[in-house]
C-alpha positions as CSV (number, residue, x, y, z in Angstrom):
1,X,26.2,-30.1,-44.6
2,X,25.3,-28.4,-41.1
3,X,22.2,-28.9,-38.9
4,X,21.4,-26.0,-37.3
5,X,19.5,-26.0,-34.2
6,X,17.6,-23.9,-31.8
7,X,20.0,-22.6,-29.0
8,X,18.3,-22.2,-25.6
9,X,17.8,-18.6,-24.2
10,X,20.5,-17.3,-22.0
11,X,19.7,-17.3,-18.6
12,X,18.0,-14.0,-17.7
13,X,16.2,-13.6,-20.9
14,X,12.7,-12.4,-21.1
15,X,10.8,-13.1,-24.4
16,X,9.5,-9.7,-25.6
17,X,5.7,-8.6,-24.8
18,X,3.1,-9.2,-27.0
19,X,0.7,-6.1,-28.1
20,X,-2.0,-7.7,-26.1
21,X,0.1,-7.9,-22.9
22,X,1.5,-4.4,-23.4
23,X,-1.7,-3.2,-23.5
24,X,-2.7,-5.4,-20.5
25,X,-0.1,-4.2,-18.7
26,X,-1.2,-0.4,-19.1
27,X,-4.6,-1.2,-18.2
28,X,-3.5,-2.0,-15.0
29,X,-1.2,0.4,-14.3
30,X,-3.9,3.0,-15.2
31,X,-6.1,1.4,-12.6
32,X,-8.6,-0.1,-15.0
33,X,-9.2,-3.3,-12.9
34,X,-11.8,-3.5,-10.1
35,X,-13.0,-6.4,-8.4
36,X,-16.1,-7.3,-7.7
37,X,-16.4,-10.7,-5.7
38,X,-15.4,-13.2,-8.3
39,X,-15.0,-11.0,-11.1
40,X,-13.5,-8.3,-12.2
41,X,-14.7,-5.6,-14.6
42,X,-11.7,-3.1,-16.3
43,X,-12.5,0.1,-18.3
44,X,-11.6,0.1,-22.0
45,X,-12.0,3.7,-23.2
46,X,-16.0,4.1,-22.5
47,X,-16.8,0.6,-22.0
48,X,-16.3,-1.9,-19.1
49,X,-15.9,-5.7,-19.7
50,X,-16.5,-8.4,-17.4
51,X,-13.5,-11.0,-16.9
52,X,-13.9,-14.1,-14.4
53,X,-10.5,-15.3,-13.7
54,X,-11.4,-18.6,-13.0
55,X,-13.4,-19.4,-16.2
56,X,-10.4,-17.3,-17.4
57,X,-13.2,-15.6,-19.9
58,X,-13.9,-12.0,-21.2
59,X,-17.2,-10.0,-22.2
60,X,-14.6,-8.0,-25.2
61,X,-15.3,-9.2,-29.0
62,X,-11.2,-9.8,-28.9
63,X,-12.2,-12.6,-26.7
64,X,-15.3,-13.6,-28.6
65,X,-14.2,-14.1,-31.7
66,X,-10.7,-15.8,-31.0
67,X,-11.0,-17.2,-27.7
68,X,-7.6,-16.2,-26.3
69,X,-6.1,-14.4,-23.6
70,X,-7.4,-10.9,-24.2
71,X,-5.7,-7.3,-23.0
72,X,-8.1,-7.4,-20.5
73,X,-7.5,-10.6,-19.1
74,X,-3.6,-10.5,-19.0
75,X,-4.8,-6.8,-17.1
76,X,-7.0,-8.9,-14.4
77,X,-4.0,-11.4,-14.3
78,X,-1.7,-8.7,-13.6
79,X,-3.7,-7.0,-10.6
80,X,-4.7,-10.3,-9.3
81,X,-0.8,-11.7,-8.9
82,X,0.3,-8.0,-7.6
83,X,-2.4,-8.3,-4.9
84,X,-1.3,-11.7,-4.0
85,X,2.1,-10.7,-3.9
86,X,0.7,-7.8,-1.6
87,X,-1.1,-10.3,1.1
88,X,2.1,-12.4,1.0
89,X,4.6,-9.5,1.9
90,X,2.0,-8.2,4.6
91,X,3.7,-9.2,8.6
92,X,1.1,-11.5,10.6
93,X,-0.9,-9.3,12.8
94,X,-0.8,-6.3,10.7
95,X,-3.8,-4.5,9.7
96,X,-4.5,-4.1,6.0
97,X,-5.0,-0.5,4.5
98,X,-8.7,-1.1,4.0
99,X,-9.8,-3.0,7.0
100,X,-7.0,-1.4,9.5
101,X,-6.5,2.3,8.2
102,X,-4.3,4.9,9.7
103,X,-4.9,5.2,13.3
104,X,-3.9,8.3,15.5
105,X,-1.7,8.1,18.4
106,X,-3.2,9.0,21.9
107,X,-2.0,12.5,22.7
108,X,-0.3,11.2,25.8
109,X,2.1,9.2,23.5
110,X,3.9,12.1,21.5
111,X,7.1,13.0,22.7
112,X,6.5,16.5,22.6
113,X,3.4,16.3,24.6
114,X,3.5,17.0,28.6
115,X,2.4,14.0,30.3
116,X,0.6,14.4,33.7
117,X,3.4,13.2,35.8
118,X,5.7,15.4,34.0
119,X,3.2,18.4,35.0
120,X,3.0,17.4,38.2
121,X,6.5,17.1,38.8
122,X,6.7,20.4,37.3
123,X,4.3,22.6,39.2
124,X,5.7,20.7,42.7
125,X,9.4,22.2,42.1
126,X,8.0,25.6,40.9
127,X,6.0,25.6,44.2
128,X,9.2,25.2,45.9
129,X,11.0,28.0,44.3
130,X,8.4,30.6,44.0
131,X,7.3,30.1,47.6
132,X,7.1,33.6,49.3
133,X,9.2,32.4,52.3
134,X,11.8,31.0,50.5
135,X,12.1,33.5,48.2
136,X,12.5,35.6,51.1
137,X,15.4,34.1,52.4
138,X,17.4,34.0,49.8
139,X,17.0,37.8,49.1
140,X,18.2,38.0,52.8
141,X,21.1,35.7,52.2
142,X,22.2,37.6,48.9
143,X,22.3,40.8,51.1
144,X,19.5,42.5,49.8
């Protein structure tokens, strides 16, 4: 007689997805989730449904009747951990995309652009070259 027992995953297993959390997961992804102080609200087809993460509760009938984790919690889940993970990667003293935006370099700061010392420095040594009496004699020293 052999007992049998349950081996232990290998290490780097994931257990497979449920339907619920496939279907949480492509809520997300489509961009379903919104947030909206403490809550969140995510689109399902026409309708929108009201999670609060902390009370970890839905508006759906899923959730009503059976009182488990719903696709559109596991999709709240989902945007609130990716956000997190967001905040956490973020260097100190950097801007986020919605408070700090894009912002435009001064003109004066592109390489390409002539700064005013460079003009300056400029027009001074074409002065020199195209003034009339210098000009002058250098035709006389070419022998012209």
């Amino acid at each position: 007689m052999s007992t049998t027992s349950k081996a232990a995953p290998e290490p780097g297993y994931k257990h497979p997805l449920s339907t619920r959390e496939q279907r949480g997961l492509a809520l997300f992804r489509e961009g379903a989730v919104s947030e909206h102080g403490d809550l969140f609200v995510v689109r399902g087809g026409s309708r929108k449904y009201t999670v609060s993460l902390d009370r970890e509760t839905c508006t759906c009938p899923d959730f009503g009747k059976r009182r488990e984790t719903c696709k559109h919690l596991f999709a709240v889940v989902v945007y609130a951990a990716k956000r997190r993970c967001r905040r956490a990667a973020r260097p100190a003293g950097r801007p986020s995309r919605r408070h700090g935006g894009r912002t435009e370099r001064p003109r004066d700061d592109r390489p390409d652009a002539a700064r005013p010392s460079d003009t300056s420095r400029r027009d001074e040594s074409l002065r020199g070259v195209l003034d009339p009496a210098r000009v002058r004699a250098n035709v006389e020293r070419m022998g012209g």
